[in-house]
C-alpha positions as a printed Julia matrix, in Angstrom:
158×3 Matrix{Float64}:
  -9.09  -13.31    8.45
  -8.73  -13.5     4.91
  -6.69  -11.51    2.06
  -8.0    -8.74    0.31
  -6.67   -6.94   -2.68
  -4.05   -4.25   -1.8
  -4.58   -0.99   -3.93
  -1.3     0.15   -3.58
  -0.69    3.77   -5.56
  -2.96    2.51   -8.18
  -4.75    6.02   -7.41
  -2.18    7.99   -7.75
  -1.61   11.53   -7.64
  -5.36   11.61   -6.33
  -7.1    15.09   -7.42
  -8.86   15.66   -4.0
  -8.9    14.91    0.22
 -10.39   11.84    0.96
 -12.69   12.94    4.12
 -12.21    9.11    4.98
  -8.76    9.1     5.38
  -9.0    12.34    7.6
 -11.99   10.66   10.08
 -10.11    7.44   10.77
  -6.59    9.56   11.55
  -8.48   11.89   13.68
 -10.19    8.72   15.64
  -6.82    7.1    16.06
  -5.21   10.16   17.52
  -8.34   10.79   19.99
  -8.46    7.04   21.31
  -4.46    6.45   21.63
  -3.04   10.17   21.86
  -1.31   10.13   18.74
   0.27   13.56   16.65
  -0.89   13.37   12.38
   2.64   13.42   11.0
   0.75   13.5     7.47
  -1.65   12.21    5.22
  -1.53   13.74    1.61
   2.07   14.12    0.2
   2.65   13.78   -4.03
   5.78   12.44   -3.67
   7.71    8.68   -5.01
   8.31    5.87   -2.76
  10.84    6.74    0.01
  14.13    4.34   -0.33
  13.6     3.71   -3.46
  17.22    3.85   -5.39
  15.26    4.62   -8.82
  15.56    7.64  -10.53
  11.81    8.34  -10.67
  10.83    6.13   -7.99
   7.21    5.33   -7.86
   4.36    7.48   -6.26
   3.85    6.89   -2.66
   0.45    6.13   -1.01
   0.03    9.09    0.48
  -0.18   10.8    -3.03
  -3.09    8.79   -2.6
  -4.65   10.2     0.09
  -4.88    6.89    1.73
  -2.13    6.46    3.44
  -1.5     8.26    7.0
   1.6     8.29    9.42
   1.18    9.0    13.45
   3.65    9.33   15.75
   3.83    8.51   19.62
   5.35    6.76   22.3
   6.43    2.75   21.99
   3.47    2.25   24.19
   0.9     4.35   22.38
   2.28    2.46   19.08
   1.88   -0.59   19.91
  -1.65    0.1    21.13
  -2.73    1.85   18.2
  -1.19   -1.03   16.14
  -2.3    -3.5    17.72
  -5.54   -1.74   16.82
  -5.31   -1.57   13.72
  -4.22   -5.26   13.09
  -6.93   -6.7    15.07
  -9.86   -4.98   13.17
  -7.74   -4.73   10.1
 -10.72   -6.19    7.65
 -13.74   -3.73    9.47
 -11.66   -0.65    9.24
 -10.42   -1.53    5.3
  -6.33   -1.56    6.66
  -4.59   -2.89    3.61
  -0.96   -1.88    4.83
   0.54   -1.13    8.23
   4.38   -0.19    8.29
   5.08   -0.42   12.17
   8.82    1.2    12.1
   8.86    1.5    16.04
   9.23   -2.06   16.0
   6.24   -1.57   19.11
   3.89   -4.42   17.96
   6.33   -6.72   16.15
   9.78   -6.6    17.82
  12.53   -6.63   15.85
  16.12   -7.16   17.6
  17.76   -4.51   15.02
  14.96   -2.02   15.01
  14.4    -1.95   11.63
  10.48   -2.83   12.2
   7.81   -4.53   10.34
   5.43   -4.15    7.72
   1.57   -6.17    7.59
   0.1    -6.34    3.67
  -3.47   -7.23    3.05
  -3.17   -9.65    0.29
  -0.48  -11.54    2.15
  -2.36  -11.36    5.26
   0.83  -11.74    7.39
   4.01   -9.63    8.77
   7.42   -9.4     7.04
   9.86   -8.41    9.43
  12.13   -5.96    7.88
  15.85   -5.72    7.84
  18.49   -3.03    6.2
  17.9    -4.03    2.5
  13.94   -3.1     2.83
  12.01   -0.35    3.9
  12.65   -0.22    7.6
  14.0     2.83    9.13
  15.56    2.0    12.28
  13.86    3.03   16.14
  11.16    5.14   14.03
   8.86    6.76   16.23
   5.8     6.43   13.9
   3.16    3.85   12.17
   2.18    4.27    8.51
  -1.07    2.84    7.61
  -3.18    2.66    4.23
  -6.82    2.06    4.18
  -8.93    0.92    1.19
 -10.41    3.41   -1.25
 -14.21    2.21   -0.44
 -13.35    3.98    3.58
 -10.36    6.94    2.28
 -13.93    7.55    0.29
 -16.93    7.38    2.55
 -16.49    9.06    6.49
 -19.19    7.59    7.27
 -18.57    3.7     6.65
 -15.41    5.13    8.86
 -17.77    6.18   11.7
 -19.73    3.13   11.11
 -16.56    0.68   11.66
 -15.38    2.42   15.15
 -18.97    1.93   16.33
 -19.15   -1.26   15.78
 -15.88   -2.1    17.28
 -16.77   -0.04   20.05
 -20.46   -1.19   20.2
 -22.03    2.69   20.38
């Protein structure tokens, strides 16, 4: 694999639902039995100590957080990770600590243009024995459903 750019909240507050964003979470909770805990919310950075902290992601509407069991988790993570460059995943924020363990619980966080994991402790932006993972996909798929559709049939080879 290779790094990509990561968009980040460069889009931010975005005026409308990306249909995108809404496909992929919808395939991810049908194939590993996930609940949507959200997509769009115009709000800063969570854990951020500044006084207007900066806009999250999911003012984006390319972010998306699911919740589940450690076992579904690490599935859907797993997931994610291995077709990370097909689906357009530029960040995945595993806070169950499912797919990369973490002896405090404070989980891990993947980053496109870094193409690796930073385990995270209680100084970053962990939140300890979460029961959720928080992906962002690219603009290019939070845009078009149907390069969404396209990427789980190829991985699934319908």
């Amino acid at each position: 694999m290779t790094s990509r750019t990561y968009t980040g909240n460069k889009d931010a507050v975005h005026a409308q639902k990306r249909e995108g964003t809404k496909v992929m979470a919808d395939h991810m909770m049908f194939i590993f039995g996930l609940r949507n805990l959200g997509i769009f919310a115009d709000r800063g950075i969570r854990g951020t100590s500044k006084v207007k902290p900066p806009k999250s992601v999911h003012a984006t509407w390319r972010a998306c957080d699911l919740g589940g069991t450690p076992e579904q988790l690490n599935k859907a993570i797993g997931f994610l990770f291995e077709h990370r460059d097909i689906l357009g995943v530029e960040e995945i924020h595993d806070y169950s600590s499912s797919f990369m363990p973490n002896p405090k619980g404070f989980g891990a966080g993947y980053r496109c243009d870094r193409d690796a994991w930073k385990v995270y402790d209680k100084n970053t932006i962990g939140s300890p024995n979460g029961k959720w993972v928080h992906y962002e996909i690219a603009p290019a798929m939070a845009d078009n459903p149907d390069a969404v559709l396209k990427a789980f049939a190829t991985i699934f080879k319908f």
